[in-house]
Backbone as CSV, one residue per row, in Angstrom:
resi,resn,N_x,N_y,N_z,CA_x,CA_y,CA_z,C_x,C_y,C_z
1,UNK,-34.255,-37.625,43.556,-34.898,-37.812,44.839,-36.107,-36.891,44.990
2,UNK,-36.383,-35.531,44.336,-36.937,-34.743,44.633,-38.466,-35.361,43.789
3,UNK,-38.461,-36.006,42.746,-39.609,-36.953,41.804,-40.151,-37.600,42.812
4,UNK,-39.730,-38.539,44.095,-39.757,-39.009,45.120,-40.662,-38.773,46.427
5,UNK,-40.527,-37.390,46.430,-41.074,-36.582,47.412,-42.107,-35.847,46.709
6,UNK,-42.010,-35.743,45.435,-43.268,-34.953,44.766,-44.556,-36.253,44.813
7,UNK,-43.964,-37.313,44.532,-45.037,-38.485,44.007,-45.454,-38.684,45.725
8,UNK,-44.668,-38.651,46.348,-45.579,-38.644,48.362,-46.267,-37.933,48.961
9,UNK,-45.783,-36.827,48.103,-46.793,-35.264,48.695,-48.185,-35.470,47.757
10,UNK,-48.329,-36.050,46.701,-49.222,-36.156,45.989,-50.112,-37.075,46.490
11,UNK,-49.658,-38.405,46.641,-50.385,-39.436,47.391,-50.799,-39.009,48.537
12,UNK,-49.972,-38.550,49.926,-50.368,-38.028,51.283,-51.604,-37.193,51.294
13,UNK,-51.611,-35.927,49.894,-52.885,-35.459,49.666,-54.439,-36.319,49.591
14,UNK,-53.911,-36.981,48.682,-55.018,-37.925,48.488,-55.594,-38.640,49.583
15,UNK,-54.756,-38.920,50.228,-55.365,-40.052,51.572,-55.987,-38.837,52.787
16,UNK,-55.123,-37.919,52.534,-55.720,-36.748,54.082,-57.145,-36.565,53.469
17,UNK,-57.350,-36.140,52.585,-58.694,-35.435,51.803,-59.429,-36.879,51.848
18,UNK,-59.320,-38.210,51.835,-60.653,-39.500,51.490,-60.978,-39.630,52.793
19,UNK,-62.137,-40.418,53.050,-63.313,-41.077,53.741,-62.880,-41.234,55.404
20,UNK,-61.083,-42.097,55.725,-61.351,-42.323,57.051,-60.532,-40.675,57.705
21,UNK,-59.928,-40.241,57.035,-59.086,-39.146,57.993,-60.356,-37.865,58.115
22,UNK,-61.163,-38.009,56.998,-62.634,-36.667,57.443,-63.940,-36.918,58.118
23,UNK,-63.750,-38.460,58.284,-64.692,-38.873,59.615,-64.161,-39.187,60.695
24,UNK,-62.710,-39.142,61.194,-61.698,-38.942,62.154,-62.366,-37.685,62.689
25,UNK,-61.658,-36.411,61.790,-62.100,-35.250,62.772,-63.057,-34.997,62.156
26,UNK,-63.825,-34.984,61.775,-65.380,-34.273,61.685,-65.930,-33.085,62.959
27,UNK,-65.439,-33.276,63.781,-65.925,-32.869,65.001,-64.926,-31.018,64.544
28,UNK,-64.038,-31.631,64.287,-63.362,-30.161,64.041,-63.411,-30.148,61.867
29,UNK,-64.125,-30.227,61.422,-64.096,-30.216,60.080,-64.063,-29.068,58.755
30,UNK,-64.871,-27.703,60.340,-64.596,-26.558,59.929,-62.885,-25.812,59.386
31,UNK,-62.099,-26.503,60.383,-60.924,-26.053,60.665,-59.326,-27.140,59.396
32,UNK,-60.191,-28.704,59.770,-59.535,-29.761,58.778,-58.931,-29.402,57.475
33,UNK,-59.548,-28.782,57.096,-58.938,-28.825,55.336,-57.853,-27.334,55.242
34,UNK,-58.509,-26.478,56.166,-57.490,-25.446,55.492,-56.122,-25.197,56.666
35,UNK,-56.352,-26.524,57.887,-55.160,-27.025,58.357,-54.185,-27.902,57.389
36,UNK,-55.061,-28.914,56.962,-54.053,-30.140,55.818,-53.735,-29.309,54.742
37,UNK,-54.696,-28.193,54.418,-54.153,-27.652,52.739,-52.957,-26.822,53.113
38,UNK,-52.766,-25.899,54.249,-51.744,-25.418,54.605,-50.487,-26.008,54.391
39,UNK,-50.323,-27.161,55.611,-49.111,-27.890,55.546,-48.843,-28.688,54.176
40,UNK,-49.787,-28.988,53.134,-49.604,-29.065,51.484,-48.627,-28.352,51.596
41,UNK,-48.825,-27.116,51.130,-48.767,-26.246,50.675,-47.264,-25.319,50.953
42,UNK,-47.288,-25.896,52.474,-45.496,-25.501,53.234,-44.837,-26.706,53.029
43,UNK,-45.483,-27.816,53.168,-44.153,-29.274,52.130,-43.868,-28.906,51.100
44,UNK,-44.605,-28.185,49.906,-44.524,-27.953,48.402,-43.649,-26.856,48.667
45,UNK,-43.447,-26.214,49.291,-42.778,-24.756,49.546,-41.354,-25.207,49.853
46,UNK,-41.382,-25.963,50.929,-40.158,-26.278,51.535,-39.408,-27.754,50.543
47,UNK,-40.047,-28.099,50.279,-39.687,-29.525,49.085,-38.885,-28.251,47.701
48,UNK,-39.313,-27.503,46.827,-38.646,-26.672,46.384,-37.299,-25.813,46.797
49,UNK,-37.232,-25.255,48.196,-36.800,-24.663,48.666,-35.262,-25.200,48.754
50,UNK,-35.531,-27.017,49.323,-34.212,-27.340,49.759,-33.672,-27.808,48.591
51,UNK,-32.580,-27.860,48.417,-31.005,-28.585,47.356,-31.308,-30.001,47.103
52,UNK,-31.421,-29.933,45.483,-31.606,-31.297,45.417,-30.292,-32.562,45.567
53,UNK,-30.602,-33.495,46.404,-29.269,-34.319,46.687,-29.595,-35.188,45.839
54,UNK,-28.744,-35.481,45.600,-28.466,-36.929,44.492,-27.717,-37.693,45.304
55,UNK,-28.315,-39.462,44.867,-27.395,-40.242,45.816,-26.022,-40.755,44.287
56,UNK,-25.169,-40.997,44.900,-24.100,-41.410,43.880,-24.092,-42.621,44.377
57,UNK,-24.558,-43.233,45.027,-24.296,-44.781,45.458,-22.623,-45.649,45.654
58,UNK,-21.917,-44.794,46.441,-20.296,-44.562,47.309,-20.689,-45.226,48.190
């Protein structure tokens, strides 16, 4: 499950950082990236952090 959440955090990057979410806020653009790189950065933290569950399919 945790392959799962790595391959979403990867994609989610990709889409925050392209074309419509940095002409969204532009207005605040100073502040944009090292808000989104943060919360990266605490998903990657906290995605490690927790127990990996396995489903057994019961």
């Amino acid at each position: 499950m945790k392959r799962d959440v790595w391959i979403f955090l990867f994609l989610l990057g990709l889409v925050v950082f392209n074309w419509p979410f940095i002409s969204i806020f532009r207005e605040n653009f100073t502040i944009y990236p090292f808000v989104v790189w943060f919360l990266l950065i605490l998903a990657i933290i906290l995605t490690n952090l927790l127990p990996d569950r396995e489903d057994r399919g019961d």
